[in-house]
C-alpha positions as CSV (number, residue, x, y, z in Angstrom):
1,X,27.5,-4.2,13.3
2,X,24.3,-3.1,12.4
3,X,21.9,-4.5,9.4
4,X,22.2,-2.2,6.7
5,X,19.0,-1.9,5.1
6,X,19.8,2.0,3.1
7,X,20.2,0.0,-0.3
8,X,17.1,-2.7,0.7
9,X,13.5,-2.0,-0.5
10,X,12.0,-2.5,3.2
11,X,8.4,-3.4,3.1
12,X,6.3,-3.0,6.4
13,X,2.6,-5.2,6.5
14,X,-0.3,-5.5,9.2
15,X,-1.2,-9.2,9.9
16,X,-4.6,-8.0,8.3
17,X,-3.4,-7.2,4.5
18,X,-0.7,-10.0,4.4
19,X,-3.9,-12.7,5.5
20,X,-7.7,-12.3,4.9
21,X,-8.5,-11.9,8.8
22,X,-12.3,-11.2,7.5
23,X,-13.8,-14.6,9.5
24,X,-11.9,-13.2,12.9
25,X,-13.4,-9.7,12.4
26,X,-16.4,-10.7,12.2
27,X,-16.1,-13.1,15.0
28,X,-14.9,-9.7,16.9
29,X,-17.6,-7.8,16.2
30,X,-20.1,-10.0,16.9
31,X,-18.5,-10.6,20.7
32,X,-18.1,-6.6,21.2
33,X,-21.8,-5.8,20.2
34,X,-22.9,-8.6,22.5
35,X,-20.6,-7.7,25.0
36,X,-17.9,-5.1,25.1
37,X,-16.3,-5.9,28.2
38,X,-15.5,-9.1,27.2
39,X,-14.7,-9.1,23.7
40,X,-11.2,-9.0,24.0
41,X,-10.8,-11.6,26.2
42,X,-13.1,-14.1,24.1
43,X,-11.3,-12.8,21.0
44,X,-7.8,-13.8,22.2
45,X,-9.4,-17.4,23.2
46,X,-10.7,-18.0,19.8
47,X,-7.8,-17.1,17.8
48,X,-5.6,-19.7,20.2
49,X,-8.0,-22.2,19.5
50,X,-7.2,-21.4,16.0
51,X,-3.9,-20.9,16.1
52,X,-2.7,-24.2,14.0
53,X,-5.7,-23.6,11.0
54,X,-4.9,-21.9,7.7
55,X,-5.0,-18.3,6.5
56,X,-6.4,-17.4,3.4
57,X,-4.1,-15.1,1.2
58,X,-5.1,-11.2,1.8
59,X,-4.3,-8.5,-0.2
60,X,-0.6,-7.7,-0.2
61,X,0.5,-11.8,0.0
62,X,0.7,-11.6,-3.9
63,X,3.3,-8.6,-3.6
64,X,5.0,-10.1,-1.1
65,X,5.9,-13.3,-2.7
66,X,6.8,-11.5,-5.7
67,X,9.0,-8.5,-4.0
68,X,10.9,-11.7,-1.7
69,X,11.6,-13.7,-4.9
70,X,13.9,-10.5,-6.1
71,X,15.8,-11.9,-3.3
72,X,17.4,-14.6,-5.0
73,X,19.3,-12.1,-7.6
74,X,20.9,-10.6,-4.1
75,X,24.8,-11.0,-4.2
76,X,24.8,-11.9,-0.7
77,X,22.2,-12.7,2.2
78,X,23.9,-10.0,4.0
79,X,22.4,-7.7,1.9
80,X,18.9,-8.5,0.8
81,X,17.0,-6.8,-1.9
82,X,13.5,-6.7,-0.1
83,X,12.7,-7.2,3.5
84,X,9.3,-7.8,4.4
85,X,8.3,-6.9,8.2
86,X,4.7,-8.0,9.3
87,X,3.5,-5.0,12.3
88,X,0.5,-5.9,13.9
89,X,-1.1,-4.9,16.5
90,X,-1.8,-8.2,17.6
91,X,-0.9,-9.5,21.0
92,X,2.2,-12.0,20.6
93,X,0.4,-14.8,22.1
94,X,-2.8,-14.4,19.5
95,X,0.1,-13.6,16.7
96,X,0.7,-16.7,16.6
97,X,-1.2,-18.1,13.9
98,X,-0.1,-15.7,11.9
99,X,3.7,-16.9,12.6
100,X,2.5,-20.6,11.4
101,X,1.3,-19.1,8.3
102,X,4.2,-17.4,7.6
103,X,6.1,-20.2,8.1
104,X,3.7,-22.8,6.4
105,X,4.1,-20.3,3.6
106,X,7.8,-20.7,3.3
107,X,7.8,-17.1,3.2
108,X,11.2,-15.3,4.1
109,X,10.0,-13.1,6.8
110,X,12.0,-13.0,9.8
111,X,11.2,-9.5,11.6
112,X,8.5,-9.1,13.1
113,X,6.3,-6.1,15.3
114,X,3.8,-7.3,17.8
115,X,2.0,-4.4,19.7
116,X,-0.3,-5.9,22.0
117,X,-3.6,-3.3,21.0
118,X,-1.1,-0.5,20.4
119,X,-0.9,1.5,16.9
120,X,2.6,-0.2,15.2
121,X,3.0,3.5,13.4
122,X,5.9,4.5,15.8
123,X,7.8,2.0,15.2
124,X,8.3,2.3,11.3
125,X,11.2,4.4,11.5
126,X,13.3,1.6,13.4
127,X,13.0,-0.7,10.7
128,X,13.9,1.6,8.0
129,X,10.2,1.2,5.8
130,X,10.1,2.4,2.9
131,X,6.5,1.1,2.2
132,X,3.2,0.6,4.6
133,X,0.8,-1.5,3.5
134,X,-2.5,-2.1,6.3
135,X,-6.0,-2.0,6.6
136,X,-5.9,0.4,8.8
137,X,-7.2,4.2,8.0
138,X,-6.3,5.6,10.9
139,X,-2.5,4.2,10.9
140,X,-2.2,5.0,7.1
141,X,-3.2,8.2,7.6
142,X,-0.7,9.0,10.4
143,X,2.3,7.9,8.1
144,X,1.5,10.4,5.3
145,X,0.9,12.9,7.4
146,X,4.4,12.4,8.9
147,X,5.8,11.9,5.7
148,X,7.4,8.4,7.3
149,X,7.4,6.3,4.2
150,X,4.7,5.1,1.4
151,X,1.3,3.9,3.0
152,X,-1.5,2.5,1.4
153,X,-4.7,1.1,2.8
154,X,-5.6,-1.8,1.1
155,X,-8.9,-2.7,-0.5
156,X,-10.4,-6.4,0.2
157,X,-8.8,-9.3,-1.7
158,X,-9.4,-9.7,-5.9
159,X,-12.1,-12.4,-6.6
160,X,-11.4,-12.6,-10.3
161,X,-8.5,-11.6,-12.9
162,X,-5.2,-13.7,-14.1
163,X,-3.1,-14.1,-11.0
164,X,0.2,-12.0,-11.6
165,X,3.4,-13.3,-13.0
166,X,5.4,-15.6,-11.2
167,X,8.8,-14.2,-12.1
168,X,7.9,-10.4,-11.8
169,X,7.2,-7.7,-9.7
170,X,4.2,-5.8,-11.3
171,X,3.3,-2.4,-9.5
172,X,0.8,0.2,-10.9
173,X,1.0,3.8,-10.0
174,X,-2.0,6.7,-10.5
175,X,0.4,9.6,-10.7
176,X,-1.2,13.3,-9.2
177,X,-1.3,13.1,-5.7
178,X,0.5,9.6,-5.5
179,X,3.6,9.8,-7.0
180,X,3.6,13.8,-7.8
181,X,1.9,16.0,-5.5
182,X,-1.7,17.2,-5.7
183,X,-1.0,20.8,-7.3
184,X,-2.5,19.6,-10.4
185,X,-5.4,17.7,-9.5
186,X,-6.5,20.9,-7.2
187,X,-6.3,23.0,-10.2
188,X,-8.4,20.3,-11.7
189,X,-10.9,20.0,-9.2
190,X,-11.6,23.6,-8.7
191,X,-10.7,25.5,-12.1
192,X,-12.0,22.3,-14.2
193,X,-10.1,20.6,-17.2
194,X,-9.7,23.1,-19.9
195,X,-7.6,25.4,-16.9
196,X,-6.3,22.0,-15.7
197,X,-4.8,21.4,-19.8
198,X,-3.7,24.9,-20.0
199,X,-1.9,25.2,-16.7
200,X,-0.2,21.5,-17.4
201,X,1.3,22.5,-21.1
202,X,2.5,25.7,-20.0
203,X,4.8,24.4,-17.1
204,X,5.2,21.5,-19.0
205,X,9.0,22.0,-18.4
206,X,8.9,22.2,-14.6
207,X,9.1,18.8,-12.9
208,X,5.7,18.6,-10.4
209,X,6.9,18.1,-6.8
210,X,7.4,14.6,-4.9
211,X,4.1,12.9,-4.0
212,X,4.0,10.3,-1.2
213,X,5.1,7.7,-3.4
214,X,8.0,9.4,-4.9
215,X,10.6,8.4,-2.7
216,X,9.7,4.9,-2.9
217,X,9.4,5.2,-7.1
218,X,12.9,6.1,-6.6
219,X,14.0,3.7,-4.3
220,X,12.3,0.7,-6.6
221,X,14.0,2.3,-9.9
222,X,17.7,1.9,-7.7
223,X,16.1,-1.4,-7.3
224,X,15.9,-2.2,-10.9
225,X,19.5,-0.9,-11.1
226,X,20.6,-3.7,-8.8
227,X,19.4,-6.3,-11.0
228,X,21.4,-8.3,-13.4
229,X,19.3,-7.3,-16.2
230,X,18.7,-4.0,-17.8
231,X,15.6,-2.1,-16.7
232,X,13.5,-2.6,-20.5
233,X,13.6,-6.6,-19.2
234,X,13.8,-6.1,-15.4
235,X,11.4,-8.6,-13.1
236,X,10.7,-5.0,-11.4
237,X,8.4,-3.4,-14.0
238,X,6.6,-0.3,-13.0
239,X,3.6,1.4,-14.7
240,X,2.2,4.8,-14.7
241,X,-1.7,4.6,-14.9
242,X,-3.1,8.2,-15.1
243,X,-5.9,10.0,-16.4
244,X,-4.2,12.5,-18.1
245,X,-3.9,13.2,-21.4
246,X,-1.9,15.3,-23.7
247,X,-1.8,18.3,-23.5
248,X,-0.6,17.3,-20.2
249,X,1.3,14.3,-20.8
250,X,4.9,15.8,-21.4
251,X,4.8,17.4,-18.1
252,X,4.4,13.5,-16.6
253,X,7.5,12.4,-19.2
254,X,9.6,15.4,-18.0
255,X,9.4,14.9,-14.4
256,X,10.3,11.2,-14.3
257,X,13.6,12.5,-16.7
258,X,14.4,15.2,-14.5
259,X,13.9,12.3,-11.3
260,X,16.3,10.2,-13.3
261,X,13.6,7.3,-12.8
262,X,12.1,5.0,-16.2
263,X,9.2,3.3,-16.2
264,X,8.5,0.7,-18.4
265,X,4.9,1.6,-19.1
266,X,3.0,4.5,-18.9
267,X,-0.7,4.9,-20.1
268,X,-2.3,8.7,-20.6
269,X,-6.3,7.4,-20.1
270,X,-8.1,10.7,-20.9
271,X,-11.2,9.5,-19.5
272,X,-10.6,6.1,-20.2
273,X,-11.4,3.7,-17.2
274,X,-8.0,2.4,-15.9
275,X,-9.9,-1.0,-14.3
276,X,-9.1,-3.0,-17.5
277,X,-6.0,-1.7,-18.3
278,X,-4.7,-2.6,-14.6
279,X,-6.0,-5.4,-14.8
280,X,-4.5,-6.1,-18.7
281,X,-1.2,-5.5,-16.8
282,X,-1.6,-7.8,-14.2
283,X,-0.7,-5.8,-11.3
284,X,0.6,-7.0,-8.1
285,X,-1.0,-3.8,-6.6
286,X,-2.5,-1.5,-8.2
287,X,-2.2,2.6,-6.4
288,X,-4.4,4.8,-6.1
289,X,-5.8,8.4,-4.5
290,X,-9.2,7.9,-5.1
291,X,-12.1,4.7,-4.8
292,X,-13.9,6.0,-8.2
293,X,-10.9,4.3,-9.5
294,X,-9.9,1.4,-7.3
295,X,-13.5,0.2,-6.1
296,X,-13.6,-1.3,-9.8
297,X,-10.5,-2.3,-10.1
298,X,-9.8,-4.1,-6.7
299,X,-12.2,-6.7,-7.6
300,X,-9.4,-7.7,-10.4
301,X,-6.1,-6.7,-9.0
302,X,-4.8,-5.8,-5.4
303,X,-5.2,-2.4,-5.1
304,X,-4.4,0.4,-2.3
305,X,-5.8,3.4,-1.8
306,X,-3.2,6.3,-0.9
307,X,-5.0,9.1,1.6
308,X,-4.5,12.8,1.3
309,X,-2.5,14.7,3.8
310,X,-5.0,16.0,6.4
311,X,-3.4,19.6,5.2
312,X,-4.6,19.1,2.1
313,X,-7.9,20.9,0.8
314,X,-8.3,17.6,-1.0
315,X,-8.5,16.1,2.4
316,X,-10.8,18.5,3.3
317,X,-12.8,18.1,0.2
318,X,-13.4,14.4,0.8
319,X,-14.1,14.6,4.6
320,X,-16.3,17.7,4.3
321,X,-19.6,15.6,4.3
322,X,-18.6,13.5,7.5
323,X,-16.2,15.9,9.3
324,X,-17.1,14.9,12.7
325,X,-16.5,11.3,11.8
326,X,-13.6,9.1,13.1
327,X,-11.0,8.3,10.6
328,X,-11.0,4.6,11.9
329,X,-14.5,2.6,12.3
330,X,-14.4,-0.3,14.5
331,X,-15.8,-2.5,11.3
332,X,-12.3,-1.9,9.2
333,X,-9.9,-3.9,11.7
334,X,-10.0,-7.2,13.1
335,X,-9.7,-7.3,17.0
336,X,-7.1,-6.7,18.8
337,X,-5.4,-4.8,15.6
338,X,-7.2,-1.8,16.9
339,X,-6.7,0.1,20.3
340,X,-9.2,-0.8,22.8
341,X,-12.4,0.3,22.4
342,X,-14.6,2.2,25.2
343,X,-17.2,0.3,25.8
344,X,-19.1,3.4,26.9
């Protein structure tokens, strides 16, 4: 039969944000702006060359090694908590480091996608992920548009801050436009706070739609459920790290009851910059919509920026300036994790 992954937390990672792949970018791009034709080919000899060295940790190794040691609580290995699925668009042959990493690692990770220069976006839906952590704009930006799972593009690797508990799984949540949807935050934006306060307490009753993280909120707080412990002392605690305050808190607090989800945090900011109190929670990630918050804060905690639907005038708002811009520049990918490029 079948794995049966409905009741398991899947979690889908390029190469890129489980390892820091910075060195081999750069390697890349030097080769390509010397010569395009050949970059590739040079590329894939280098990393074979390479292929027994060490890794240094990237930005979603600290959530990964947290969200696999839920594993051991599993009643059976049947039917695992959390499976992790590295999808890179890596040739197999120049994946291979990566595989002796993994493994040097002891890291539980057995599935693995291996596009050969191709996008790995397509082939989220056959592993049943829930969440899509990359450096990748372009591919992040594909999955929310789809509405295929949770995606994130992660910021570089923390330099500083207490590492995260051990025996936890920390995760930090902005809430409009991440977990809700951006309603609010357009009134917000183009009515300004005092219509922003107004609108919130009057519909303070009527739970905000689902945001691109609201299925996976869910899906983590069934998590939490499957623990032997009670959600107040889960390993899986979950914090809400928003910059509303009241009068448009209760709108927040009645949502989440009418979801049937609890948090075990929640922190209304009001202005207040949410960098130290991420990093006073010691987030495995920390997510967020915009870099005003995360640029500060990803130099503390792990942190993911979650893109706006390209249907959404806060899409439109943020690429206004640079419109004719590609989503994707070939600086934000190591080689041979994006498509190939034309050398013309």
């Amino acid at each position: 039969m079948p794995l049966d992954l409905s009741e398991t937390l899947v979690v889908g990672i390029s190469a890129t944000a489980l390892f820091d792949l910075a060195e081999a970018d750069a390697v890349y791009k030097a080769k390509y702006a010397k010569n395009p034709h050949n970059a590739l080919d040079e590329y894939r000899a280098y990393m074979l060359e390479r292929e027994n060295e060490p890794l240094r940790d990237g930005t979603g190794m600290a959530l990964v090694r947290a969200l696999l040691g839920l594993n051991r609580y599993a009643p059976s290995e049947s039917k695992p908590l959390v499976e992790v699925v590295v999808m890179s668009r890596n040739s197999p042959e120049t994946g291979v480091r990566v595989f002796n990493n993994i493994r040097s690692r002891g890291l539980s990770i057995s599935r693995h996608a291996f596009t050969g220069g191709h996008s790995v976006v397509d082939y989220l839906d056959a592993f049943a992920v829930d969440l899509f952590l990359t450096t990748n704009v372009e591919d992040a930006q594909r999955v929310i548009d789809a509405k295929a799972a949770a995606a994130a593009v992660l910021k570089a690797p923390p330099q500083g801050g207490d590492a995260p508990p051990d025996d936890q799984v920390r995760i930090a949540f902005d809430g409009d436009a991440v977990l809700f949807d951006d309603a609010s935050e357009l009134v917000y934006k183009t009515e300004g706070l005092e219509r922003f306060h107004t609108t919130e307490n009057e519909k303070q009753k009527e739970p905000m739609a689902d945001g691109p993280y609201a299925i996976l909120l869910r899906k983590l707080a069934s998590l939490q459920k499957r623990l032997p412990f009670g959600a107040d002392v889960s390993p899986v605690r979950i914090a809400i790290v928003t910059a509303r305050s009241a009068p448009a808190e209760m709108r927040v607090i009645n949502t989440l009851r009418h979801w049937g989800v609890y948090v075990n945090e929640i922190f209304f900011l009001g202005g207040v910059q949410k960098t130290k109190v991420v990093k006073a929670f010691r987030a495995h990630i920390f997510f967020d919509d915009q870099d005003l918050h995360l640029d500060p804060a990803a130099k503390h905690v792990p942190s993911g920026r979650v893109p706006y639907r390209s249907d959404s005038p806060l899409y439109s708002h943020l690429h206004a300036p640079t419109a004719t811009a590609p989503l994707v520049d070939i600086g934000s990918e190591p080689p041979l994790l994006l498509d190939k490029v034309d050398a013309g």
